[in-house]
C-alpha positions as CSV (number, residue, x, y, z in Angstrom):
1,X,-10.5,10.0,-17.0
2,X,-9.2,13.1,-15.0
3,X,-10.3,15.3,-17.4
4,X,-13.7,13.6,-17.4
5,X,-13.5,14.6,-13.4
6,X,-11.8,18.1,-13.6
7,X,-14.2,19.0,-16.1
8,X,-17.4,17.5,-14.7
9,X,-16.5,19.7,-11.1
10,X,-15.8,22.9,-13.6
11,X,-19.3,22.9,-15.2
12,X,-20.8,22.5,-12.3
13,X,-19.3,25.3,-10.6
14,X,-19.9,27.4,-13.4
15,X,-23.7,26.8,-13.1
16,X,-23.7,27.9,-9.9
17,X,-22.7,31.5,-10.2
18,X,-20.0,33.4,-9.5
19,X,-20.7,32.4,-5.7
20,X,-19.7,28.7,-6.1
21,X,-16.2,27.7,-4.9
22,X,-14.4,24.4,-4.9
23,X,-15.3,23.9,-1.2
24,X,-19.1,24.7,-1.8
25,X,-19.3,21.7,-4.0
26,X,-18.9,18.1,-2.9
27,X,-18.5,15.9,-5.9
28,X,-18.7,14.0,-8.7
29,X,-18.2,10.6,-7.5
30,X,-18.9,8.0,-9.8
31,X,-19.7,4.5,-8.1
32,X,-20.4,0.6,-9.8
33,X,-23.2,-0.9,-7.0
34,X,-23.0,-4.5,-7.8
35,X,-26.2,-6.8,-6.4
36,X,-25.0,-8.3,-3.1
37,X,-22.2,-5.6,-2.4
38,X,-21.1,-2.9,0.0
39,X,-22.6,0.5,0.0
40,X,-19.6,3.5,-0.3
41,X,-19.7,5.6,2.9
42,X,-17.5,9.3,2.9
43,X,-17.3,11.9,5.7
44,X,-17.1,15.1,4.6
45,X,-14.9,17.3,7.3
46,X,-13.8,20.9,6.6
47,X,-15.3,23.6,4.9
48,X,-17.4,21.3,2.8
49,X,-19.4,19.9,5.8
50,X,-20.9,23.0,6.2
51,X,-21.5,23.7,3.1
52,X,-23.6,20.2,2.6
53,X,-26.4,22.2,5.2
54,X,-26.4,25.6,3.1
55,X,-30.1,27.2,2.8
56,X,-29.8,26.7,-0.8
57,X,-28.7,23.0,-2.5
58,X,-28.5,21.6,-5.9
59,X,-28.2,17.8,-5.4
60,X,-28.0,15.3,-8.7
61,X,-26.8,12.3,-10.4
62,X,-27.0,10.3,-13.2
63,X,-28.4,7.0,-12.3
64,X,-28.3,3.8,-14.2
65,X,-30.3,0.8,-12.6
66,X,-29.4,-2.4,-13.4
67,X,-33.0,-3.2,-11.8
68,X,-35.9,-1.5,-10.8
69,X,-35.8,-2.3,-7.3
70,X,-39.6,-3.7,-5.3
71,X,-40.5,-0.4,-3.0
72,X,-37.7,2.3,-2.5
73,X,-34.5,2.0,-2.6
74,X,-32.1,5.0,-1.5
75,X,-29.6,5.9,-3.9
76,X,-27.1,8.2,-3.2
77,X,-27.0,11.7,-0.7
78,X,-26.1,12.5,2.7
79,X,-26.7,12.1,6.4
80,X,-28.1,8.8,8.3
81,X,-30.1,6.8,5.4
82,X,-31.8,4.7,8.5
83,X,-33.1,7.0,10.9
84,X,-32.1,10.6,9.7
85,X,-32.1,13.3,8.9
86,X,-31.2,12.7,5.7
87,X,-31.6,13.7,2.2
88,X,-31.4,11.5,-0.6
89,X,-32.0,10.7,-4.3
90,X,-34.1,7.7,-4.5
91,X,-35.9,5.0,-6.8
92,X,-39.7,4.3,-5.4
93,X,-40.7,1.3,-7.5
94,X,-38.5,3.3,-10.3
95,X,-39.9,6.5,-10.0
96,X,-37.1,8.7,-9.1
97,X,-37.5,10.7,-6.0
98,X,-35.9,12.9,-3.4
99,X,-36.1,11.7,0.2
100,X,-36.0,13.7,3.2
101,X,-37.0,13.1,7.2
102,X,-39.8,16.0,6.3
103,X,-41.2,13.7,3.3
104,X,-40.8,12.5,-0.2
105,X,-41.0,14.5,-3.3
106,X,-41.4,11.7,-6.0
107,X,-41.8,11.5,-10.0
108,X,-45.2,9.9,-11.4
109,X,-43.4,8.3,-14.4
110,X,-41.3,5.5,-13.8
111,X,-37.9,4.9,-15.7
112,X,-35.9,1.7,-16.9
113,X,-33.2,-0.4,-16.2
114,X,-29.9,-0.4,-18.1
115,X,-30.1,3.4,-18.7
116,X,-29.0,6.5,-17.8
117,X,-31.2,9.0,-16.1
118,X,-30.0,12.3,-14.8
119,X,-32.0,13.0,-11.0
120,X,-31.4,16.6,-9.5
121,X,-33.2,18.0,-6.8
122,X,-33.0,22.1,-5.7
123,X,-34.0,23.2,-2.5
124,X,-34.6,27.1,-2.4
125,X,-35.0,26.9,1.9
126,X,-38.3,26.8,1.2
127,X,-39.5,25.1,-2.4
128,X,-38.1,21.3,-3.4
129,X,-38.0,20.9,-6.9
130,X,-37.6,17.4,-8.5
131,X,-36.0,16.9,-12.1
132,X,-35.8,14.0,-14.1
133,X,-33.4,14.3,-17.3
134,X,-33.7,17.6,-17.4
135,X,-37.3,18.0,-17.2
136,X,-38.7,19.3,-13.8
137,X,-41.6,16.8,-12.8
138,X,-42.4,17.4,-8.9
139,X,-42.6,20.7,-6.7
140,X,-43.4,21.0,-2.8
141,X,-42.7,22.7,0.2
142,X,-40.2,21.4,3.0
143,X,-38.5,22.0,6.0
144,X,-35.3,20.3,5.8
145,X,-33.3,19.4,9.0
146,X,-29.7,19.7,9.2
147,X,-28.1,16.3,8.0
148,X,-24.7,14.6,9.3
149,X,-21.8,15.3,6.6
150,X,-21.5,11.9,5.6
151,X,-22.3,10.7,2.0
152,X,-23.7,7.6,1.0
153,X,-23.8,6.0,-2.0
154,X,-26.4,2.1,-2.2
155,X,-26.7,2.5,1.6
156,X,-27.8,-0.6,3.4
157,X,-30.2,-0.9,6.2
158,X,-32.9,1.7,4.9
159,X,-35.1,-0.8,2.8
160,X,-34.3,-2.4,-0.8
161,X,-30.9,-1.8,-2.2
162,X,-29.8,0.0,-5.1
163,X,-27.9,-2.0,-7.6
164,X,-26.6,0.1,-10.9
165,X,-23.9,2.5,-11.7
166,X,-24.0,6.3,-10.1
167,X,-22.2,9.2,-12.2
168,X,-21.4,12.7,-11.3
169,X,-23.4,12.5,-8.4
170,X,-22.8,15.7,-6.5
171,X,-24.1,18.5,-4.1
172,X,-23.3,22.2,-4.6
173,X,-24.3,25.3,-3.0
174,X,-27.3,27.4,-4.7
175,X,-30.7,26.2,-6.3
176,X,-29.6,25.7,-9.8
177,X,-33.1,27.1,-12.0
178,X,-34.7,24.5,-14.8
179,X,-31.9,25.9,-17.5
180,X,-29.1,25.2,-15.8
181,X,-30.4,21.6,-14.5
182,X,-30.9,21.1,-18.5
183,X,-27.4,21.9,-19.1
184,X,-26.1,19.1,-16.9
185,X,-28.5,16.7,-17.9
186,X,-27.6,17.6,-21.9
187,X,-24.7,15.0,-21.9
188,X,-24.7,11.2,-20.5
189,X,-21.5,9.8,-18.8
190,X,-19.4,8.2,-21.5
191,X,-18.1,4.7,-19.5
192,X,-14.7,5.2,-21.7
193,X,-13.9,8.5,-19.6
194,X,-15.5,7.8,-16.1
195,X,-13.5,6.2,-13.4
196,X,-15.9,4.4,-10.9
197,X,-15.4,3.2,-7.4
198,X,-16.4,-0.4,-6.9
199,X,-19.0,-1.0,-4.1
200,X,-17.8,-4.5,-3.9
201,X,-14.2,-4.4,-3.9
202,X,-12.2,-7.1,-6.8
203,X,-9.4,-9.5,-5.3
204,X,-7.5,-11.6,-8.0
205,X,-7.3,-14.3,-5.2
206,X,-10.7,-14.4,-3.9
207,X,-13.4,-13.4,-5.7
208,X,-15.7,-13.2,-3.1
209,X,-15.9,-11.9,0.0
210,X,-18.8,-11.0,2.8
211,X,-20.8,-8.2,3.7
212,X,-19.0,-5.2,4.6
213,X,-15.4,-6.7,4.1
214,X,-13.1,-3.8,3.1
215,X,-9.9,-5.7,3.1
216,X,-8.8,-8.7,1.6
217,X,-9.3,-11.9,3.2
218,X,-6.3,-13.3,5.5
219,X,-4.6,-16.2,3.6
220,X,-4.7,-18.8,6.5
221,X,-8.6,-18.2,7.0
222,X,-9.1,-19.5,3.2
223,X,-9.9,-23.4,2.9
224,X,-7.3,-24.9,2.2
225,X,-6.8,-28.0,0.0
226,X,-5.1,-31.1,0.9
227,X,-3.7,-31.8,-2.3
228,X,-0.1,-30.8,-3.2
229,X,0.9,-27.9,-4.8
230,X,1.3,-28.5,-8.5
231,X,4.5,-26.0,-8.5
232,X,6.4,-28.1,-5.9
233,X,7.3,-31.9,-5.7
234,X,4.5,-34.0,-3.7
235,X,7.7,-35.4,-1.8
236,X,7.5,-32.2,0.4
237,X,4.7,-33.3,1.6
238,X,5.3,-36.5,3.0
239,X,6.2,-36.7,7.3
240,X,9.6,-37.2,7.7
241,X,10.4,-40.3,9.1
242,X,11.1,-40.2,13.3
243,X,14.4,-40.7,14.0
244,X,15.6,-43.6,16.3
245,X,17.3,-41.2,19.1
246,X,13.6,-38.9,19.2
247,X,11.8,-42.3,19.3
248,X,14.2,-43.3,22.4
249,X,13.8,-39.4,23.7
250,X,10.3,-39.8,23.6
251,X,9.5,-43.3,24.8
252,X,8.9,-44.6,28.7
């Protein structure tokens, strides 16, 4: 599974040119987005939060929708997914799309559920290009805002959700040209060698657990049954009996 990572951030960073450094790339991250969970939310600080704003931005994934969700639902990129500025790879009735506060850049052909799909977008500071397994399918001109170095993956509170797996999503420094965006979309995530992040995070105890929750559950808010414990004697249980002297203690 490390190698899987190390080697996913090594051909990216070769695609970029000799300009590309480790802290001009942020990525892969690989995240399960089960129906009814959390969204995964990281701030990017340190050289890599500026690099998230550079003039020139490769930004792609490989998406895998367990649905094709009604309208569009955000998938995974950076900045506030609600209000903006953002800029985000996105599924508008299952065309893939990239979203930004200065407008949408979407795909006319739709894909399907329960498989992979590689998304990129470039942005050249002037041109956005749209991709969609390797093929480019959309072109237009934008003026991109700076967006807040935070990274979102099945963010909540912007319209449907995103349920599915993300792979490799990632943005690097420099407007990767059509070859290159083949390249990475040549080879599909193989589940035996990616490590995901669970949206919804898996408790042996309690098995579910409400929106947002990031730890698990205190014990004593859990119901909790009358019956005795089948590992212990039901005589533990039982009130012991008042003694005379505390009955005395206690009376008038």
């Amino acid at each position: 599974m490390r190698n899987r990572l190390f080697a996913s951030t090594i051909s990216m960073l070769a695609l970029c040119g000799a300009t590309a450094a480790t802290s001009q790339t942020y990525g892969p991250f690989n995240v399960v987005a089960p129906a009814g969970g959390d969204s995964v939310r990281t701030v990017i600080g340190g050289e890599r939060a500026a690099a998230i704003n550079a003039q020139n931005w490769t930004m792609s994934s490989w998406i895998e929708p367990k649905a094709i969700p009604n309208g569009s639902a955000l998938v995974a990129g950076f900045g506030d997914a609600a209000t903006g500025p953002r800029r985000y790879l996105a599924l508008d009735q299952g065309r893939p799309s990239l979203v930004t506060e200065a407008g949408v850049l979407a795909a006319s052909a739709r894909i399907t559920a329960g498989t992979w799909h590689h998304v990129a977008a470039t942005f050249d500071g002037t041109q956005a290009r749209l991709f969609v397994d390797g093929r480019q399918v959309a072109q237009r001109r934008l003026t991109v805002a700076p967006v807040a170095p935070v990274a979102t993956i099945a963010p909540r509170g912007a319209g449907p959700v995103f349920a599915g797996r993300v792979a490799e999503f990632a943005l690097q420094v420099g407007a990767l040209d059509a070859a290159a965006v083949r390249t990475q979309a040549g080879t599909t995530p193989d589940p035996a060698l990616t490590l995901y992040q669970n949206g919804s995070p898996d408790w042996p105890v309690q098995v579910r657990q409400s929106l947002g929750q990031t730890v698990q559950q205190d014990a004593w808010t859990r119901p909790v049954s009358k019956a005795p414990s089948p590992r212990r004697s039901p005589s533990r249980y039982r009130p012991a009996p008042r003694s005379s002297r505390s009955v005395r203690a206690n009376g008038p």
